[in-house]
C-alpha positions in Angstrom: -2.5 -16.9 -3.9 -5.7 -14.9 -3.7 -8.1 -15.3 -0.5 -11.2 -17.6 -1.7 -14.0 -16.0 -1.6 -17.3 -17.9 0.8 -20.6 -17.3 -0.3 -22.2 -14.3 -1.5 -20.0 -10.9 -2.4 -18.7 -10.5 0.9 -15.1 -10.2 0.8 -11.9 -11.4 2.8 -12.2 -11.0 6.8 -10.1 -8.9 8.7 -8.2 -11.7 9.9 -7.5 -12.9 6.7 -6.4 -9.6 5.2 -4.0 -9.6 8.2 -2.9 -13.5 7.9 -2.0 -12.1 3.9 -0.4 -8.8 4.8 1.8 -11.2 7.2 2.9 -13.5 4.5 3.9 -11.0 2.6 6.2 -9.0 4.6 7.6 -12.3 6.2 8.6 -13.5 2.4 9.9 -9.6 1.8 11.6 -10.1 5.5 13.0 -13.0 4.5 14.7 -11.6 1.4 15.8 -8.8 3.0 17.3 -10.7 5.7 19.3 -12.6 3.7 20.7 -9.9 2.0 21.7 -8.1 4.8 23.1 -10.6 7.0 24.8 -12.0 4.0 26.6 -8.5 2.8 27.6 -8.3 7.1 28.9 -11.8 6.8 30.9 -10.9 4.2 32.3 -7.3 5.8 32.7 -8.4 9.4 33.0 -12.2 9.8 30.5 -15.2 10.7 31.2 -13.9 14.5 31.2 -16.7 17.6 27.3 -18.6 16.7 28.7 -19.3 13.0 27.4 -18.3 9.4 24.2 -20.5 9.4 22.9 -19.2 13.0 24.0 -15.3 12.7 22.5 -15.8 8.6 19.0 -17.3 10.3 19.1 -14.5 13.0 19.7 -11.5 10.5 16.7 -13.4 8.0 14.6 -14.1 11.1 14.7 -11.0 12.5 13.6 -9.3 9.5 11.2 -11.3 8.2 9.3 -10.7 11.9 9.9 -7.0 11.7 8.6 -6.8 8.1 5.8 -9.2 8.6 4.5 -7.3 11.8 4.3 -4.0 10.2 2.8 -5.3 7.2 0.4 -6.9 8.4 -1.3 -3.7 10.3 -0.4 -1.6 7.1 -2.9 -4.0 5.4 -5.2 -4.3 7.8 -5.6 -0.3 8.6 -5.4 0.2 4.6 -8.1 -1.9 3.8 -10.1 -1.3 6.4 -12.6 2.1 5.7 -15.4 3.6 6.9 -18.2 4.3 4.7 -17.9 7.8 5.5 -14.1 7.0 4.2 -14.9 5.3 1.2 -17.3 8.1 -0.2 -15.4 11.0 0.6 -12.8 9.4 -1.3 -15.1 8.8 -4.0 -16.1 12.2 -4.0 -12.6 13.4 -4.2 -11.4 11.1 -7.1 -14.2 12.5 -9.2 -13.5 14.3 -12.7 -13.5 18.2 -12.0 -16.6 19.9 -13.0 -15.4 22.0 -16.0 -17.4 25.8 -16.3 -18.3 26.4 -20.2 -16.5 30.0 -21.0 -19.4 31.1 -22.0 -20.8 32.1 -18.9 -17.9 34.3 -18.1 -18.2 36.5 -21.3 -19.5 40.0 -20.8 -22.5 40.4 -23.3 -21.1 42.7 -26.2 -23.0 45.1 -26.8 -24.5 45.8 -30.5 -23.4 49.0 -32.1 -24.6 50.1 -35.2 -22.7 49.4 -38.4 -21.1 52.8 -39.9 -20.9 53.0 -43.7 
């Protein structure tokens, strides 16, 4: 669900882009977790907590460890400088492409024999 917009063009806060890139690695965490810790389940046994608890601790566990990193990614990637943002721009420009024209050497006009 996108980040609503308040008044004018002014985009998502920091804190906001960090509350999303949180959410998003959490629900990735989350999925991961439950892969995991189901697949280790499966191999090595439930253990002494039980499935449920050692299944919440492998999903938990990830989704905190996804959710943390994520969130700074976003933060840090969306976050420029101006300086940033138009060397970037200058970068992702077209190349300038030189007409082969101005590399020819003039040819020089000899007269025509008959």
């Amino acid at each position: 669900m996108p980040v609503p917009v308040g008044g004018g063009m002014a985009g998502p806060s920091t804190f906001d882009k960090l509350k999303m890139g949180a959410m998003m690695g959490g629900s990735v965490g989350l999925i991961i977790g439950f892969i995991f810790g189901a697949t280790n389940i499966i191999r090595f046994g439930p253990g002494p907590n039980g499935m449920l608890r050692t299944l919440g601790q492998y999903m938990i566990g990830s989704a905190t460890t996804f959710g943390f990193f994520m969130s700074i990614g976003t933060t840090i990637r969306t976050d420029s400088s101006p300086i940033a943002a138009e060397a970037f721009a200058r970068a992702s420009r077209l190349p300038m492409i030189i007409p082969a024209e101005r590399f020819r050497r003039p040819q020089i006009k000899t007269e025509e024999r008959a």
